[in-house]
N, C-alpha and C positions, 0 to 999 in steps of 0.2 A: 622434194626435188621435182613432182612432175610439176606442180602449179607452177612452182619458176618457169618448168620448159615452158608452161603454158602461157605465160604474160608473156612472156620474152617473145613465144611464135607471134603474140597478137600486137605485141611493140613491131615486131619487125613486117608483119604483113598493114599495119598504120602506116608505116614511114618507107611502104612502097615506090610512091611516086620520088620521093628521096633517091633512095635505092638505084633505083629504074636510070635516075637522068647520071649516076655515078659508075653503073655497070661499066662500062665500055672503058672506062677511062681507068678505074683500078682493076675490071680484071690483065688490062695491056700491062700496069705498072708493074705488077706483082707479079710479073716475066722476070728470073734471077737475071737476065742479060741485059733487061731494060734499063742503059746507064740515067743515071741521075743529071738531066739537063737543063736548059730553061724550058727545053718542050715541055715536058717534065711537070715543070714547075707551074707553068702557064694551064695543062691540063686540070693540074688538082687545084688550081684557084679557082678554072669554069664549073667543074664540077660542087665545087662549094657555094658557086655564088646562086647557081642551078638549084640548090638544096634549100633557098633561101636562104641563109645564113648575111647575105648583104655585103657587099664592095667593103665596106670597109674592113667588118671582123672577119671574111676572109680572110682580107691582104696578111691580117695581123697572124691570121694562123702559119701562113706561108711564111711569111720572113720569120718566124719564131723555127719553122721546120729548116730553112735554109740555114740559119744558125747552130742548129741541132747536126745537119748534118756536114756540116765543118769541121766541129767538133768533134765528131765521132768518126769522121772519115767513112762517113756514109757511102759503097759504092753502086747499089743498085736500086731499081725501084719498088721490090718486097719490103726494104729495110727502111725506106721513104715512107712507105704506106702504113707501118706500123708505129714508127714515130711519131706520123702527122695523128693518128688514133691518139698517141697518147698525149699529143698535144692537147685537142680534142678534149679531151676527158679531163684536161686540167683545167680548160677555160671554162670549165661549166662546176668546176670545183670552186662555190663561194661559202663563206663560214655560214655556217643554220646556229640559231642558237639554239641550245637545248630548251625543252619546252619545260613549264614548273606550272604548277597547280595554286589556284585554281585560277582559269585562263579565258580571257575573251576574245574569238575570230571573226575580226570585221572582213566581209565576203564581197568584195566589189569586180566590177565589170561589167562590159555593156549587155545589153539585153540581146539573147540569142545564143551569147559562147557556153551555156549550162550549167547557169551559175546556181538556179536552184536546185538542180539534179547535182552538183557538186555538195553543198550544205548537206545533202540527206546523204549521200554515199559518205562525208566526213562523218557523221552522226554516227551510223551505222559502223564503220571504223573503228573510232573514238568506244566506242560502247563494248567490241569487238575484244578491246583491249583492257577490260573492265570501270571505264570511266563513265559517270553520270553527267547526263548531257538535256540541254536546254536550247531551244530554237526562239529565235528571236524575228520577226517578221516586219524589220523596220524598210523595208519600199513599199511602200503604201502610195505611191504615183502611180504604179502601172496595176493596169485590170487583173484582178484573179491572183495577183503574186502572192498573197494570203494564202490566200485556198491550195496553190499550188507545193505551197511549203508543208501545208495543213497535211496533204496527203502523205508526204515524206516525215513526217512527225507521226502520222500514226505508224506508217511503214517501222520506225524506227523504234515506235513506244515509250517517246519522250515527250516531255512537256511542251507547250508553243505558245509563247506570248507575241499577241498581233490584237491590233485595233483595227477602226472603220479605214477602210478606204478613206487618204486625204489628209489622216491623221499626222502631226507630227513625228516625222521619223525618232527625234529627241527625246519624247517621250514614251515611247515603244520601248528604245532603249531603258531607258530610267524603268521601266515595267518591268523589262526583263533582267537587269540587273539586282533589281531588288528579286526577282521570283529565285535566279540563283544563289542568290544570298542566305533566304529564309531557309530552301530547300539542300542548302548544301554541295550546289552543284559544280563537276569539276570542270566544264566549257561551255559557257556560252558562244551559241553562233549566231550571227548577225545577219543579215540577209541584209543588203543596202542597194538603193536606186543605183542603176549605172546611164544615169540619164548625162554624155559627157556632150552635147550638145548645148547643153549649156552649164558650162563648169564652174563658174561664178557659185551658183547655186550650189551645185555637185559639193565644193569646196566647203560651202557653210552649211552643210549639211553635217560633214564629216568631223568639221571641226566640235560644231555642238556635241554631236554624239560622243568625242572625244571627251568634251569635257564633261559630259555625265559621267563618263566612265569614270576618270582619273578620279573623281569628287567623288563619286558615293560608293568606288572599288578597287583605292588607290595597290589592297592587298594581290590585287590579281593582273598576271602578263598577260598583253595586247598587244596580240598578230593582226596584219592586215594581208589577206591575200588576193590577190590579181588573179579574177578564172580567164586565160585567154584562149580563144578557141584556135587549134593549128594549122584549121586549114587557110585562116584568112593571112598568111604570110606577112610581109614587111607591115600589113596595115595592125596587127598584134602587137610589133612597135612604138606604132604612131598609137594606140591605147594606153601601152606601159607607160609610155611618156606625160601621156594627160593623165592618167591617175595617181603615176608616182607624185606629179606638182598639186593635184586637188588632195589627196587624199593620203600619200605615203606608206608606201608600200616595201614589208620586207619578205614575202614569198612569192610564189607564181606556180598555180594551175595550172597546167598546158590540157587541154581537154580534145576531144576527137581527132584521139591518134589512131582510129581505127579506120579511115575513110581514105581520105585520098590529101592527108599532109603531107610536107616537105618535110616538116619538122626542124628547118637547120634555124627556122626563127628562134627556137631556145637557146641558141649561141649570143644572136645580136640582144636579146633582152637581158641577157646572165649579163653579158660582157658591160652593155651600158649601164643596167641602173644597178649593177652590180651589189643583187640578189640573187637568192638559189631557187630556184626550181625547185620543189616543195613536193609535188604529188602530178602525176600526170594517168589519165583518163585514157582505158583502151577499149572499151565497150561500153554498150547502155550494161551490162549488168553490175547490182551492187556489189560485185568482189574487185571489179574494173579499174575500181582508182585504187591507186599503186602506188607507195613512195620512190620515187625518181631516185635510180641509179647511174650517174654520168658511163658510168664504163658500159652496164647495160644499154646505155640509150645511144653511144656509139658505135657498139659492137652490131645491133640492129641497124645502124645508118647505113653503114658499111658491107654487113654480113654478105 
């Protein structure tokens, strides 16, 4: 019980600045006299769009509340604020599929959101849970991403297949497909360039690597997940978007939700490329990545 308290204090002191720009407006709402108006109405869409969360899936959370509260003969604004909550917690409700053994995690995203400090906290996780795990070190375009993974690999006391700097990403994979093959292992993790500057490349990168996969380990499920980092708001988007089309993607990382995020970007990403949010990030420590709980990560918006 207390470690929940405890993620949940560090969800909710992450998603401060969130918080911060909603105060004023839901503690007025959540006045039992405060009738339900367009003022109303107009307040909790700024306050949304404030959260990051984007003009459009706001609007959609408010007309889905306005409907709600028709229906229900909603008369004041406590009973507003907790419908809009569970509105909330639905849009971010997308099917996961359950995960099956033995399984490969292709790890993409730009450089800077903590996508190799994510691989070593999934590692460490995954292990956590008694699963044999294997790193895989295929960006080999950027300086040191080796090395970097290198130290997370021993942190973690697993294996790590990685080449020269320059190497073909393709065959790093093929390296590491085969090393958990020989050795039995239950997840490989992939580390992959998130070079989206030029996504031509990006894309036939991903592809190859796919198709090593399918070909030499058609018996193993293939996640791809998107690390996005939360403090860079709507521009988290405009990544989801480029990666979903180079690369395809069905989870999402939300990482440094312990700083100074909005956080409401995990609405507009859920909503459009309608994925789940996966595991999100609330400290540098390795107990920090956390599996995403919608109702948690509202309760926090709001709290």
């Amino acid at each position: 019980m207390s470690e929940k308290k405890g993620l949940f204090s560090r969800l909710k002191d992450g998603l401060f600045k969130s918080r911060q720009q909603m105060a004023q407006v839901m503690d007025d709402a959540v006045r039992e006299d405060r009738t339900i108006d367009e003022d109303l109405y107009d307040e909790f869409l700024d306050a949304l769009i404030l959260s990051d969360m984007g003009a459009k899936c706001a609007q959609e959370a408010i007309d889905a509340l306005r409907k709600v509260v028709a229906e229900k003969k909603l008369k004041n604004g406590a009973q507003a604020k907790e419908e809009l909550k569970s509105i909330l917690v639905g849009m971010l409700d997308v099917h996961k599929e359950p995960l099956r053994w033995p399984m490969v995690t292709l790890v993409v995203g730009v450089n800077g959101v903590g996508k190799t400090t994510t691989i070593g906290k999934l590692a460490l996780r995954f292990q956590g849970l008694g699963r044999t795990i294997i790193l895989c070190a295929a960006d080999t375009f950027r300086a040191a991403a080796a090395e970097q993974l290198t130290v997370w690999a021993e942190r973690a006391r697993c294996p790590i297949v990685k080449h020269k700097e320059g190497a073909d990403p393709a065959g790093v994979v093929f390296d590491g497909v085969k090393a958990a093959k020989a050795q039995h292992a239950d997840l490989l993790i992939v580390d992959t360039a998130g070079r989206l500057h030029n996504k031509k490349n990006l894309m036939e990168e991903m592809e190859k690597m796919r198709r090593v996969i399918d070909r030499e380990y058609p018996e193993a499920m293939v996640r791809c997940l998107l690390v996005v980092d939360a403090t860079t708001g709507q521009n988290g988007l405009q990544q989801a978007r480029a990666f979903r089309e180079a690369a395809g993607i069905n989870g999402i990382v939300l990482t440094k939700l312990d700083g100074t995020a909005k956080g409401g970007i995990a609405f507009g990403i859920v909503q459009e490329l309608q994925v789940p949010v996966m595991y999100v990030g609330v400290g540098e420590g390795i107990e920090d990545l956390q599996a995403f709980d919608a109702k948690e990560f509202v309760d926090a918006l709001f709290d």
